[in-house]
C-alpha positions in Angstrom: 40.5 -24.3 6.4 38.4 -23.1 3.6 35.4 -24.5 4.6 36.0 -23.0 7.8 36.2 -19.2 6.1 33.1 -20.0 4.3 30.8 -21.1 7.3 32.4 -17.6 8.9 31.4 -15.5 5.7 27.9 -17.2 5.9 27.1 -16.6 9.8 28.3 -13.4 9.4 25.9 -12.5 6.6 23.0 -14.0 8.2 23.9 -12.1 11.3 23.9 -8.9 9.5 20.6 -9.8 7.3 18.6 -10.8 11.0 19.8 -7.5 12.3 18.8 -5.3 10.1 15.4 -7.1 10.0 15.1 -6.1 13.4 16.4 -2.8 13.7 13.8 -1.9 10.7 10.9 -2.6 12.5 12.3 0.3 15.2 10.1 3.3 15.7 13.6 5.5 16.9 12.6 9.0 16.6 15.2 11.7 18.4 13.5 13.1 21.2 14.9 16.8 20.2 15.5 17.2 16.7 13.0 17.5 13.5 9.9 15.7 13.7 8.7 13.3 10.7 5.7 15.3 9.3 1.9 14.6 10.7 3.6 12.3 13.7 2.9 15.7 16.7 4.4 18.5 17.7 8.0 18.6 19.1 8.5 19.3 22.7 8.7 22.9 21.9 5.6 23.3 21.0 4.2 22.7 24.7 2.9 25.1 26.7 2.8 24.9 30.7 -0.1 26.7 32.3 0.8 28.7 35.6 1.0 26.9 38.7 -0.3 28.8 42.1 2.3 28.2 44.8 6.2 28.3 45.3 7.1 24.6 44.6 4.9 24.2 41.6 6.4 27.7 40.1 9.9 25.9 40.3 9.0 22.3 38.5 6.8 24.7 35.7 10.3 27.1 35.1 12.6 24.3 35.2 9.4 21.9 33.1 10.2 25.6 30.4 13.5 25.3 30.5 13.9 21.5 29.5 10.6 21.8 26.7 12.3 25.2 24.6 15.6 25.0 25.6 15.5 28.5 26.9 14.0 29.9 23.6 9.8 30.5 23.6 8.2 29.1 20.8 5.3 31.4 19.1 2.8 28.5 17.8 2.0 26.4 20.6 0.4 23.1 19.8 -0.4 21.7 23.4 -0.9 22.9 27.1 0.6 21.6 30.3 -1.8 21.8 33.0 0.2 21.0 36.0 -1.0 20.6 39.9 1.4 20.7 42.2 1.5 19.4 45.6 3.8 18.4 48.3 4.7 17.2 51.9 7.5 17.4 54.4 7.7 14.2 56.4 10.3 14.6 59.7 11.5 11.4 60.9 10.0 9.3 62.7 12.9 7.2 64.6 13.0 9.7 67.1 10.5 10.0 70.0 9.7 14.0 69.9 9.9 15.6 66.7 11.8 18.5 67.9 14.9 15.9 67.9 14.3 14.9 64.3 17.7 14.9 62.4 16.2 14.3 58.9 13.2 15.2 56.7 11.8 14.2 53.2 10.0 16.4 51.0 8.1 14.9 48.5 6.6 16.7 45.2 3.5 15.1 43.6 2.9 16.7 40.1 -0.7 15.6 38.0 -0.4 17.0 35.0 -3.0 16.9 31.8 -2.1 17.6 28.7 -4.4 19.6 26.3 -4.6 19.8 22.6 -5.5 23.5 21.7 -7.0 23.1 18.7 -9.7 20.7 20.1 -9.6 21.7 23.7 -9.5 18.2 24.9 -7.8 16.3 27.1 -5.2 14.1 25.0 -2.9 12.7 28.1 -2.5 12.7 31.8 -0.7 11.1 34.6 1.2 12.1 37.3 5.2 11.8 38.5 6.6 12.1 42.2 9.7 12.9 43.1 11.4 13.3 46.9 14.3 15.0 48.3 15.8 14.3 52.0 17.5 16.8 53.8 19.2 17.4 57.2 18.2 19.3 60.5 20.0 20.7 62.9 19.5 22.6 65.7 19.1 25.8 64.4 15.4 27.0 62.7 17.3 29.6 59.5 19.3 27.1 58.3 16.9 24.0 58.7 14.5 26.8 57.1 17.1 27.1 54.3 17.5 23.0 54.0 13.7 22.5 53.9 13.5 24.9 50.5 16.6 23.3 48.8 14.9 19.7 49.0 11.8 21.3 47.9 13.9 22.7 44.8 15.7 19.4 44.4 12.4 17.8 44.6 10.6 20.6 41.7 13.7 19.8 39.8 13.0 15.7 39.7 9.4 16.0 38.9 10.2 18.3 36.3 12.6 16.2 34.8 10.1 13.3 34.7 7.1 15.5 33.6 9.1 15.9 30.2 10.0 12.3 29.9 6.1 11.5 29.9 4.9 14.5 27.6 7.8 13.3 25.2 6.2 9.9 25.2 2.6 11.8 25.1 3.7 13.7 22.7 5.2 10.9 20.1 2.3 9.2 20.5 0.0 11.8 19.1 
């Protein structure tokens, strides 16, 4: 029985030793919180440049919203370029489009991210996102249901345009 305790005491010291040997070679930084100094900017510190149609003013106020938390930063460190584009695909199971029951709308946002101090490009890429939505029979309220999957679409994009300038951004 005491040998027993002793191999137990042993393992669980060498488990303990291996983990922490791997959990120091993490790079964990929090994604909002206090930066460790010279590793970038935080998130707040992004700009987004204005966008020139409906769906691409929705993912760059909701792409504000989730960078300062509601609150504008003064010194801005980097730009968001964004460009915005998007479809609305009826579907195709039916033989005349008029008797389409379903649409998708898909939101394509390219974004490159600039560094003001240098002007440069320092990262780009580009998320998608897509909503589906319902039609019926009546134009207002398939009208209504195009712009909510539009929204729901802006929204999606936006939310993966700040995953990759987090990752941009922790890079730098």
């Amino acid at each position: 029985m005491l040998l027993f305790s002793q191999i137990t005491k042993v393992s669980r010291s060498s488990i303990a030793v291996l983990a922490l040997l791997f959990l120091s070679a993490c790079q964990f930084q929090p994604l909002y919180g206090e930066r460790i100094p010279g590793q970038g900017g935080g998130l707040e510190q992004v700009g987004v440049a204005s966008v020139n149609n409906r769906v691409g003013q929705q993912v760059r106020n909701h792409l504000l919203f989730l960078l300062n938390g509601g609150f504008a930063s003064s010194e801005k460190t980097h730009e968001a370029k964004l460009r915005v584009s998007y479809s609305n695909k009826l579907s195709a199971a039916l033989p005349s489009v008029e008797d389409s029951t379903a649409g998708t709308v898909t939101v394509r946002v390219s974004y490159d991210l600039i560094d003001l101090k240098t002007n440069e490009t320092v990262a780009s890429g580009s998320r998608d996102a897509a909503a589906s939505y319902d039609r019926t029979g009546q134009v207002l309220a398939n009208n209504r249901a195009t712009r909510d999957a539009e929204n729901r679409a802006a929204k999606e994009a936006a939310e993966a345009l700040r995953l990759a300038i987090a990752s941009n951004i922790s890079r730098l």
